[in-house]
Backbone as a ProteinNet text record, in pm:
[ID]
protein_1_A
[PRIMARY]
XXXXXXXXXXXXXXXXXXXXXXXXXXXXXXXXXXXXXXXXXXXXXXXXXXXXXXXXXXXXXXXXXXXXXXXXXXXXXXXXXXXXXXXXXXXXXXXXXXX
[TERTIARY]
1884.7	1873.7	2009.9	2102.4	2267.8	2282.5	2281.4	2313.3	2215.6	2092.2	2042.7	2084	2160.9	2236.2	2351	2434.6	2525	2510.7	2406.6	2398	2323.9	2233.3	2207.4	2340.9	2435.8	2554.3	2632.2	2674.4	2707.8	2630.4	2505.3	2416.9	2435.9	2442.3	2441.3	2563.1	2711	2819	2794.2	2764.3	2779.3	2704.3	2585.7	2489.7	2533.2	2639	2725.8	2811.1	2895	2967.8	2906.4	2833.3	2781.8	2702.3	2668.8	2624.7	2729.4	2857.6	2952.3	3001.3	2911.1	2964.5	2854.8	2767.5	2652.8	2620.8	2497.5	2521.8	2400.4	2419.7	2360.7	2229.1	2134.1	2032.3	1986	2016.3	1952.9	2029.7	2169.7	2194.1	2053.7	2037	1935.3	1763.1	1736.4	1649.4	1665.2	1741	1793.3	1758.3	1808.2	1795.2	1698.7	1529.9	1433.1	1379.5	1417.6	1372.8	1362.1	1456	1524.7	1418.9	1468.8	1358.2	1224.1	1128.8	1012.9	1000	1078.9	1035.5	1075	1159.7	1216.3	1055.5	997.4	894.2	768.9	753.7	628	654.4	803.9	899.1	780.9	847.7	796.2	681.9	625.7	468.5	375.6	419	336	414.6	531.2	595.3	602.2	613.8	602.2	499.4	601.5	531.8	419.3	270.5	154.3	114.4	51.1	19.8	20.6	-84.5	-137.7	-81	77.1	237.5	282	326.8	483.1	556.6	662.1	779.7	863.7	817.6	873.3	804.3	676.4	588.8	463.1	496.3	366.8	222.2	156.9	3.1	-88.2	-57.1	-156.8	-253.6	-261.5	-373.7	-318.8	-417.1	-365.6	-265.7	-252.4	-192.1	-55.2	44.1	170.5	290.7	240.6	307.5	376.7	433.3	504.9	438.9	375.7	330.5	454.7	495	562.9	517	462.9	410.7	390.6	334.7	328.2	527.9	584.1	756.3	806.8	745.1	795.3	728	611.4	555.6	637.6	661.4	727.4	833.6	942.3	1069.4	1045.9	974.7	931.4	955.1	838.5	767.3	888.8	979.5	1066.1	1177.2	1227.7	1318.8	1271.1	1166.1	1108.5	1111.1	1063.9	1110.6	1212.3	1304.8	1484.8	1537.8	1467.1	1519.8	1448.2	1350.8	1282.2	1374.7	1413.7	1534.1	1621.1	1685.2	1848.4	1809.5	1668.9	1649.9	1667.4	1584.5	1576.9	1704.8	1821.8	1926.2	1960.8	1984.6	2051	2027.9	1888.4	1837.9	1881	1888.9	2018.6	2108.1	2228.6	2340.2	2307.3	2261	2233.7	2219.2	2117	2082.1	2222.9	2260.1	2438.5	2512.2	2555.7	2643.7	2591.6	2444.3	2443.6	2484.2	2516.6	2535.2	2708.2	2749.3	2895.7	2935.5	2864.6	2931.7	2859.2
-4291.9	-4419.8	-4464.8	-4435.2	-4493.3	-4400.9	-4242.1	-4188.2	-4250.3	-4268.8	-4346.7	-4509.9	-4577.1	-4682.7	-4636.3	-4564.8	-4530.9	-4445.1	-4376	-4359.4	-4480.3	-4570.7	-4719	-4769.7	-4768	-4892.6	-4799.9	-4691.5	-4634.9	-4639.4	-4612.6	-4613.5	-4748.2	-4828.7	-4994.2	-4993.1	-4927.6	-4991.5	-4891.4	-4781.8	-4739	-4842.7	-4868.8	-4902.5	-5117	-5164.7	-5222.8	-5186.5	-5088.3	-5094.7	-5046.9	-4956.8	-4978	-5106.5	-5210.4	-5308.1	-5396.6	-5371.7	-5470.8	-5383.4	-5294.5	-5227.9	-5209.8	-5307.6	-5284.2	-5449.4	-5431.7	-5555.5	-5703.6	-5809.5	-5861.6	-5897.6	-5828.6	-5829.2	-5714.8	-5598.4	-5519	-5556.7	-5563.6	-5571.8	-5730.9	-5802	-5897.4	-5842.8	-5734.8	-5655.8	-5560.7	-5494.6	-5383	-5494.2	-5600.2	-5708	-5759.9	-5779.4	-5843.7	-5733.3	-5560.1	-5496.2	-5496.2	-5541	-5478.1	-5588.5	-5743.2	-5860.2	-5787	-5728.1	-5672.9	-5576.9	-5475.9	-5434.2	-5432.4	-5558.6	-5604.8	-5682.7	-5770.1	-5843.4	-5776.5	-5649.9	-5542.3	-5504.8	-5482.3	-5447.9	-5504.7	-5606	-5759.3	-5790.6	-5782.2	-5769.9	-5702.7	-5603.7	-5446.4	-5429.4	-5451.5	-5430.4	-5500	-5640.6	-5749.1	-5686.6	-5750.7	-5722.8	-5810.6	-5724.6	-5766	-5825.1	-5900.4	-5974.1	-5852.3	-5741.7	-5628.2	-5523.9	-5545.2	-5527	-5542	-5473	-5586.2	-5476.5	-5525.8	-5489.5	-5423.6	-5462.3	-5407.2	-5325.6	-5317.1	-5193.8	-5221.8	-5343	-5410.6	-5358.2	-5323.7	-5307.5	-5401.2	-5500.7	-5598.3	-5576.6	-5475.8	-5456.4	-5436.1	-5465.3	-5511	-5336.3	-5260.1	-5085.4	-5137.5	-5268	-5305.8	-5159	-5085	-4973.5	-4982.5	-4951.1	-4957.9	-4834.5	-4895.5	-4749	-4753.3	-4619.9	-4573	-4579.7	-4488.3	-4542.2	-4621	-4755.3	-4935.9	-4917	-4857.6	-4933	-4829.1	-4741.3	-4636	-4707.9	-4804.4	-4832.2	-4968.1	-5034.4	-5162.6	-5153.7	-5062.7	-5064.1	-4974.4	-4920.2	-4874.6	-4958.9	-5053.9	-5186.9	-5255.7	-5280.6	-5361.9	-5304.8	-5206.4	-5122.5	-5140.8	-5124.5	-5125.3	-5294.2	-5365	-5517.5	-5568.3	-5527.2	-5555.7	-5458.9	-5343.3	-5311.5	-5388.4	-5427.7	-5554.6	-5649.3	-5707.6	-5844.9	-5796.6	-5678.6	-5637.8	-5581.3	-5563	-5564.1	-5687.5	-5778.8	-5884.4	-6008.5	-5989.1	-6000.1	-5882.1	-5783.1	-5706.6	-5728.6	-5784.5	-5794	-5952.4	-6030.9	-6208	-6181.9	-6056.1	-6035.5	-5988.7	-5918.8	-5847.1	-5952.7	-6025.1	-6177.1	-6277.8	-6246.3	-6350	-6275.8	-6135.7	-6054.6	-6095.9	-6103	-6108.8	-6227.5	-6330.3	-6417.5	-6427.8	-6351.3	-6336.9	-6212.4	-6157.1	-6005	-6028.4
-8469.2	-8401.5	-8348.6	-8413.2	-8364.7	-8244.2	-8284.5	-8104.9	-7984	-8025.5	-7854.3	-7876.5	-7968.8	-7932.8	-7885.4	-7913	-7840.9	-7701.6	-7660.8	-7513.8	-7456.8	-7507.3	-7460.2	-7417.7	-7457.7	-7438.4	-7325.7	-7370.4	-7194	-7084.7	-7107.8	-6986.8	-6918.4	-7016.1	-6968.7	-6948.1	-6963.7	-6872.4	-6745.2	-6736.7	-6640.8	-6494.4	-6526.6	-6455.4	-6450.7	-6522.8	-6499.9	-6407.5	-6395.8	-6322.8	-6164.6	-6205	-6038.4	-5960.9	-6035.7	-6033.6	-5974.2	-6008.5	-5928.5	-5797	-5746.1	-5590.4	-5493.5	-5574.2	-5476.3	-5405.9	-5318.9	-5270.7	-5386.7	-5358.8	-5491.2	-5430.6	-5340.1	-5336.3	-5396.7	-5428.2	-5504.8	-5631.1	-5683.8	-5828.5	-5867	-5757.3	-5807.3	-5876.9	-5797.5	-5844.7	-5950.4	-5945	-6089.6	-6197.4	-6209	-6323.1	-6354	-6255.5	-6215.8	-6290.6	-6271.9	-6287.2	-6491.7	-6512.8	-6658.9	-6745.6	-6651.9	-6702.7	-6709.3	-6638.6	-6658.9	-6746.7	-6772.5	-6886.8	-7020.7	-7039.5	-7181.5	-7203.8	-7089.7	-7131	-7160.8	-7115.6	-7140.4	-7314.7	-7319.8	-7446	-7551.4	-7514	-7644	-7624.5	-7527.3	-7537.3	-7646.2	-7615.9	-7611.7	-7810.1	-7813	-7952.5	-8061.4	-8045	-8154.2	-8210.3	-8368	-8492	-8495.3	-8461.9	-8521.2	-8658.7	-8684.5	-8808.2	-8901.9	-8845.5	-8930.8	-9005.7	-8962.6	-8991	-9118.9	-9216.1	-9318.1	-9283.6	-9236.5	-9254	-9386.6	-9454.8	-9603.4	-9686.2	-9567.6	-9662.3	-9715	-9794.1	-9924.4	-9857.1	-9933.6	-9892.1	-9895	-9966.5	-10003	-10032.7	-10123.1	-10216.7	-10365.1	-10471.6	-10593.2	-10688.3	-10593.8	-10633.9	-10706.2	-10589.2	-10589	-10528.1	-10439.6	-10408.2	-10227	-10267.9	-10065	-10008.6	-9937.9	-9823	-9695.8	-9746.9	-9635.9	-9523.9	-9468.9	-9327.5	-9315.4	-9358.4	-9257.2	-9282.2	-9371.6	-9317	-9217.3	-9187.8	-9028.2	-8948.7	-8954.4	-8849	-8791.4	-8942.9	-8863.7	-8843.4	-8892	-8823.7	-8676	-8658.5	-8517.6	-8378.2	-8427.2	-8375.1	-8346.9	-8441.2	-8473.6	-8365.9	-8368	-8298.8	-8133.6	-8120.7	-7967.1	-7960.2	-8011.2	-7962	-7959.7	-8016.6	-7980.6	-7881.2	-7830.5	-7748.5	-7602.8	-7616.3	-7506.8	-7508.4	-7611.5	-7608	-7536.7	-7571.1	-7508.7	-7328.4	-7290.9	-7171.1	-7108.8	-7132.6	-7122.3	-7125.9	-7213	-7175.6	-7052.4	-7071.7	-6962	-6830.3	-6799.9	-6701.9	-6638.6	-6740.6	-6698.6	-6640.3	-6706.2	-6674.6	-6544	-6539.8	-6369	-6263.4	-6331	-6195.2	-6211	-6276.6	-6272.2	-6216.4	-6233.5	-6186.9	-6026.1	-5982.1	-5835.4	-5778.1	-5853.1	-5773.8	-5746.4	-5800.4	-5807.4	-5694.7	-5626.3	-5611	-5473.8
[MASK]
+++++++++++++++++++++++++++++++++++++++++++++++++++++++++++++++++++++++++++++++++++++++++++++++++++

């Protein structure tokens, strides 16, 4: 999970920096673009009720099922990466109004 955060954060300066050489009707779209699918992100990813995060089964066993905690740190992982679109995609519509 840390190496595709760490090619996430280059990808995002790179695509920063070409963002300040382009003109700010498309860096306005690249960002429109990023807004749409941070919001599909968080749509589609939020942790469902049907979810724990920590595992619990809620049944009287008292045992962590692994799989519901691969599922919700999954879930969990794909909806913060919707947030950090969703920011990324602000910065883009600000960067255009500057450039």
């Amino acid at each position: 999970m840390r190496i595709i955060s760490y090619l996430l954060i280059i990808v995002v300066v790179v695509i920063l920096l070409f963002a300040l050489h382009t003109p700010a009707r498309e860096t306005n779209s690249i960002g429109l673009g990023f807004d749409i699918v941070g919001a599909i992100l968080i749509f589609v990813y939020g942790l469902p009720a049907k979810f724990d995060p920590e595992g619990h089964t809620h049944i009287i066993t008292h045992e962590i099922d692994q799989e519901e905690v691969k599922k919700g740190r999954i879930h969990k992982a794909r909806s913060e990466f919707g947030v950090f679109f969703l920011f990324l995609g602000f910065l883009f519509q600000l960067i255009s109004n500057y450039v």
